[in-house]
N, C-alpha and C positions, 0 to 999 in steps of 0.2 A: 618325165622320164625319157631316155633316148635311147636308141635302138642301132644309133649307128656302131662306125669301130670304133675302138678303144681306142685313146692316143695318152700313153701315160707319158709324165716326165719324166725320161730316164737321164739321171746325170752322169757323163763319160768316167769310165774309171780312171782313177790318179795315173799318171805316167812313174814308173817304176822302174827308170833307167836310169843309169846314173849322169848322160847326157842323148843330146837326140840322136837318132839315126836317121841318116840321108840315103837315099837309093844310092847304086853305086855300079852294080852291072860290069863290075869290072873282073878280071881273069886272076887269082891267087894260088898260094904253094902251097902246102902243107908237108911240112920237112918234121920226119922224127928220126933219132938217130940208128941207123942202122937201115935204112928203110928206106925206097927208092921214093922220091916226090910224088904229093896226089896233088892233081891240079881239079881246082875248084872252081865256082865261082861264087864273088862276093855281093850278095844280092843288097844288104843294106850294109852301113858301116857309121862307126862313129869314134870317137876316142876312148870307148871303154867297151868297146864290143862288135860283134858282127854275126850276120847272118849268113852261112857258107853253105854250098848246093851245090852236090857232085851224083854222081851214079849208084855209088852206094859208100854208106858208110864204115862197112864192116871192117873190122883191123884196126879201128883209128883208136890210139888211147884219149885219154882223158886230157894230156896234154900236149902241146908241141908245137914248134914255129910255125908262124903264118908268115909268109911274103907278099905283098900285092905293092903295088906301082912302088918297087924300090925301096920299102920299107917293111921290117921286118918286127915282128909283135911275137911276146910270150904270151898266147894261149892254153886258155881251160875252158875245155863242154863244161856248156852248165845245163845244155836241155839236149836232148836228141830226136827228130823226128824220123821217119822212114828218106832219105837222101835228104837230108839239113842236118847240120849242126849251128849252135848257137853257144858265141863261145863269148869270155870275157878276158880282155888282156890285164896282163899281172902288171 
């Protein structure tokens, strides 16, 4: 019988993105119509999604353009944290 720690196998959970995310640390817009720009920043990024961190999120709807380095994305929150959104491009 052993006494020491427990060391179970824990196997990682499936990845459930629809591709990867790359850190990115880069400066982004958030444009909705009528509505002055919130600048963001784009903490991970990928082709089907990102992870955005500003000061707060309040005001932002559900959906609206992203801009970061020169490119411009149809976004929708799919999650909302306290200053994050996590958004997927259409």
């Amino acid at each position: 019988m052993s006494f020491g720690k427990r060391n179970p196998t824990v196997q990682p959970a499936p990845e459930r993105r629809g591709a990867p995310r790359e850190k990115a640390d880069a400066i982004g817009h958030i444009h909705e119509r009528g509505k002055t720009p919130v600048r963001c920043v784009v903490v991970e990024y990928s082709t089907t999604g990102a992870e955005l961190q500003m000061p707060s999120i309040f005001g932002i709807g559900n959906t609206f353009e992203l801009s970061v380095s020169g490119r411009t994305h149809h976004a929708r929150v799919v999650r909302r944290a306290p200053r994050t959104l996590f958004v997927a491009f259409r």
